[in-house]
BAMARMAR-976120 format. One record per atom (N, C-alpha, C): y, z, x. Coordinates in steps of 0.001 Angstrom, whole numbers, plus 500000, padded with zeros to 6 digits. Example, Ala and Ser with C-alpha at 12.3 -4.5 7.8 and 13.67 -1.06 7.14 Angstrom:
<sites>
494310507800513190/495500507800512300/496700507800513200/497750507080512850/498940507140513670/500030507870512900/
</sites>
This chain:
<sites>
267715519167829033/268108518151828077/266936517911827119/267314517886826091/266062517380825122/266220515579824405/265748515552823282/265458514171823100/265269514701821535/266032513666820778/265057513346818953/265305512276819079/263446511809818863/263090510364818475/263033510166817088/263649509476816255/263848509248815098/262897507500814953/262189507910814450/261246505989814469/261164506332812790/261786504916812139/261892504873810375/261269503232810446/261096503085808904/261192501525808730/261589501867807320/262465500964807011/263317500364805928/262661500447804369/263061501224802939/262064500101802294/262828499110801308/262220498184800734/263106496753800680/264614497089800040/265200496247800049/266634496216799414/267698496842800582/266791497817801588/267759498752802481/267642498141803959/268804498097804623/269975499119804345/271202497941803359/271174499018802375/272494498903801150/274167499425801770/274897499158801133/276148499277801322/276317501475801573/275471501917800492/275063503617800865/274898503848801737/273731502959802084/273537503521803766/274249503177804263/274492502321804536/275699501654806044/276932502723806038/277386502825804895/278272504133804858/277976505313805229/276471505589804897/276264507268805758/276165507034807430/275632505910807495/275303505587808828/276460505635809711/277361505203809465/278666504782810211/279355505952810209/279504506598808892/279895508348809161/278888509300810165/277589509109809932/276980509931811113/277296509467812081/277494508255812936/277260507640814092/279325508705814662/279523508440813512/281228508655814289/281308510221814134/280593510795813499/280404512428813647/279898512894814673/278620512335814958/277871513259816107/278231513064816987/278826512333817226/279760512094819005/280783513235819177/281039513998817873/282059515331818504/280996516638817981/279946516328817830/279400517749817928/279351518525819521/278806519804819139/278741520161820266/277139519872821253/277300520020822142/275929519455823179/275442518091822956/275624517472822239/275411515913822125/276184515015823166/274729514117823546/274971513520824994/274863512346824791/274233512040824157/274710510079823758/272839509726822801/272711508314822186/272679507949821647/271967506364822253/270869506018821719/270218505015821836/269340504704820538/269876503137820792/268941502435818940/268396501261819709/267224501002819145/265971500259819134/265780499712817888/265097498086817946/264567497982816582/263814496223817038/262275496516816263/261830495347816172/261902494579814559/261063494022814160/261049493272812661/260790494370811848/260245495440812129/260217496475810909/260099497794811290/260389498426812551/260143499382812576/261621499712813667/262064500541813698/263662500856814077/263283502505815308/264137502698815782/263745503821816794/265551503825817081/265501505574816789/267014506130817270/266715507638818202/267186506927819363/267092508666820175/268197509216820964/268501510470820130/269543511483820544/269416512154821780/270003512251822630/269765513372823440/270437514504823353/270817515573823687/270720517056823376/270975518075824591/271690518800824562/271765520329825760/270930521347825219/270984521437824003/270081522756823794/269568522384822505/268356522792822077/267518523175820805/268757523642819905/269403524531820190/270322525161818973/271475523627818813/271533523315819694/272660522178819120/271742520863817930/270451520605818385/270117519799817630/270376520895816568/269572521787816359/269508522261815315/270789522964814419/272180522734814700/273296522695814659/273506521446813875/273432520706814468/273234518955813694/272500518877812785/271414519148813095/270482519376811232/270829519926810445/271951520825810731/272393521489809435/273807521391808840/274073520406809642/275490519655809184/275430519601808134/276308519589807286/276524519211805680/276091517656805591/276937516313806558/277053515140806247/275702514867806371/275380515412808017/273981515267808132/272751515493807184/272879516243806314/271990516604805175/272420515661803855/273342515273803759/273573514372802915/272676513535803108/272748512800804382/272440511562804817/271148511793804497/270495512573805688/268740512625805238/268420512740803913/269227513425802841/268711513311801285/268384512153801141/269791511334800977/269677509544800704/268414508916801532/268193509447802845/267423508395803625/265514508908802845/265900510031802844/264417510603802154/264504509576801074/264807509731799825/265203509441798331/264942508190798209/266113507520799290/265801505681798992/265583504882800109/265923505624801610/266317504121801999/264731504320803261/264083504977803360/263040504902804210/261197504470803390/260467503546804211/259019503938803869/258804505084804368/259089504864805759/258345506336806215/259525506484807435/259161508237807714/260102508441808842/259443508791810027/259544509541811056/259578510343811819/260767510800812712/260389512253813077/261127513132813882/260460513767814718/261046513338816178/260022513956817514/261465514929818354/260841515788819027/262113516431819494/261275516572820674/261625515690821650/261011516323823381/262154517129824419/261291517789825133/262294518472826367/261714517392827160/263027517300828099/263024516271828806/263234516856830632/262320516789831284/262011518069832451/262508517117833426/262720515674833589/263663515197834728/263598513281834583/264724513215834566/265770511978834496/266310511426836042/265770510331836095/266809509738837129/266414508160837376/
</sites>
């Protein structure tokens, strides 16, 4: 199983009515990709944390190359982030 840690913070004005719309389309997309295992969001006063979990490297990377998915990151690059990050861990045991 792997992991993408997604840690963003906002910059002002966002999240806009754009985002909330890409957001709500990704959130209801990636639940029928393939190897996608669920989904956890975090967030303090300014800094936000979203982590995917994953069956294989090729499925994240399946998801990154979604069309919507690339939409989205344009917009989130463009307007709606200060800063981002993207962590992708293997995850060697859960319980």
């Amino acid at each position: 199983m792997y992991a993408v840690i997604f840690t963003y913070q906002f910059n002002p004005g966002m999240p806009n009515e754009e985002y909330i719309h890409h957001s709500k389309t990704l959130n209801n997309s990636v639940k029928d990709q393939k190897g996608f295992i669920k989904v956890k969001d975090f967030s303090n006063d300014e800094e936000k944390v979203s982590i995917s979990y994953w069956e294989t490297v090729e499925d994240i990377a399946n998801w990154s190359a979604d069309n919507g998915h690339i939409m989205a990151k344009n917009f989130g690059k463009e307007h709606g982030y200060a800063y981002y990050t993207v962590e992708i861990s293997h995850i060697i045991k859960s319980y």
